[in-house]
C-alpha positions in Angstrom: 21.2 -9.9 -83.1 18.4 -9.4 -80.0 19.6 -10.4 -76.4 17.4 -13.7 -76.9 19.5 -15.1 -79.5 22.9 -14.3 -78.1 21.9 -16.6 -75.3 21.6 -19.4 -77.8 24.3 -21.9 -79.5 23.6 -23.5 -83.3 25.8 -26.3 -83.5 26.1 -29.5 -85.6 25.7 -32.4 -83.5 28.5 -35.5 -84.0 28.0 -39.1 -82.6 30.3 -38.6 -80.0 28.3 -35.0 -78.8 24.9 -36.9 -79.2 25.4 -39.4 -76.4 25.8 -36.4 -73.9 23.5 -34.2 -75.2 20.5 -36.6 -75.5 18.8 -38.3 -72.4 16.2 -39.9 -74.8 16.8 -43.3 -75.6 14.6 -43.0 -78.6 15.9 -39.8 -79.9 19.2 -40.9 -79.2 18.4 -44.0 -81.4 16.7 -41.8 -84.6 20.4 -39.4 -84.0 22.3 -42.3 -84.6 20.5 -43.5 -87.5 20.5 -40.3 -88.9 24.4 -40.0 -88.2 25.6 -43.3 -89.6 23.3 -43.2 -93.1 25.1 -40.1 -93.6 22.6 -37.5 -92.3 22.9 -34.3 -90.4 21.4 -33.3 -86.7 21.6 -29.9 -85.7 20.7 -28.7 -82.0 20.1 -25.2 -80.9 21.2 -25.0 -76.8 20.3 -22.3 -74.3 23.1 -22.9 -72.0 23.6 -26.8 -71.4 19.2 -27.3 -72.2 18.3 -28.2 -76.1 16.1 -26.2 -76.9 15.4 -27.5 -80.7 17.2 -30.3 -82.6 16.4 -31.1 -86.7 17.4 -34.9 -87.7 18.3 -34.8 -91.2 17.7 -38.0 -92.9 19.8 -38.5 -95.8 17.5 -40.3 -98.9 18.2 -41.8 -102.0 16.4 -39.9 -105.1 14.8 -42.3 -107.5 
């Protein structure tokens, strides 16, 4: 692993974590959505900034 990546954390994002890590209103808003249909958010941080988050929707196949 390069020094750039060791500076970075991966982490799964919860409802609780989302409310602190998010300043956002409208991101904060899609998180929860996310969150409470069952879906996954991921957030990479370099020290306490998010650098990257993914909102994973969860969807119904037809």
């Amino acid at each position: 692993m390069n020094e750039a990546m060791k500076e970075h954390t991966f982490a799964e994002v919860s409802k609780k974590k989302a409310k602190k890590l998010f300043k956002e209103e409208a991101v904060i808003e899609k998180v929860m959505a996310a969150l409470n249909n069952e879906g996954k958010v991921f957030a990479t941080r370099q020290k306490q900034d998010i650098v990257c988050y993914y909102i994973f929707d969860r969807v119904q196949a037809d």
